[in-house]
N, C-alpha and C positions, 0 to 999 in steps of 0.2 A: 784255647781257653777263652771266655767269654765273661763278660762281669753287666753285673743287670744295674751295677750304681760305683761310683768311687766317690771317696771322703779326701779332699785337697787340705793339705796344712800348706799355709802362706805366713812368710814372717808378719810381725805382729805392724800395723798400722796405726800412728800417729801423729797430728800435723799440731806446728805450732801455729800461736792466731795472727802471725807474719806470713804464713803461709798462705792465709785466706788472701792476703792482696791481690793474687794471684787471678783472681774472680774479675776482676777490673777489668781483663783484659779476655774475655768469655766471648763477646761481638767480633772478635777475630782469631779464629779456630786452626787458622793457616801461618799464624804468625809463629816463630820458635823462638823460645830463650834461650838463648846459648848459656850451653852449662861452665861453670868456675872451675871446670877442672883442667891441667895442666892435657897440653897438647899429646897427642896417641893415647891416651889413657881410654880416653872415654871413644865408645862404637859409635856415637852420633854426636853430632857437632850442638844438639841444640835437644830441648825436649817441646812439642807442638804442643800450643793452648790447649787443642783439641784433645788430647793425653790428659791436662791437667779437668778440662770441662766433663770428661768420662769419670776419673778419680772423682769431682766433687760429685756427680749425678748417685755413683754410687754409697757414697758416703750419704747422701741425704734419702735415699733408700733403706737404707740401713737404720738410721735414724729412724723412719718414719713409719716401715713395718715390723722391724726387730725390737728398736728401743737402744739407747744411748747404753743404760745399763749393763744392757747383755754382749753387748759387745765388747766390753774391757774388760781386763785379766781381773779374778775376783783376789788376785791382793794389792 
């Protein structure tokens, strides 16, 4: 079986504007936050800037050819 296109549903995306601080630290892409969750929980020890600099690039994509509008749930 073969398919000429596929349609991805992803949980819904939204950051808050504490989130954005996050951008401060965009000039070093190798560096990782270590995440707040309790030990063996989490797969990785840390999430790379470089992770969060991809997230913003495509948020501002979105932004910029789609439209802020169309993006959010219409209720």
């Amino acid at each position: 079986m073969a398919f000429d296109r596929a349609l991805l549903f992803a949980p819904a995306l939204s950051l808050h504007g504490w989130d954005y601080a996050v951008r401060l630290f965009g000039p070093f892409p190798r560096m990782v936050l270590p995440t707040a969750r309790p030990a063996g929980y989490p797969a990785n020890p840390g999430t790379p800037i470089a992770g969060y600099n991809a997230l913003f690039e495509t948020l501002d994509h979105f932004e910029t050819h789609i439209g802020a509008d169309q993006t959010s749930p219409p209720w």
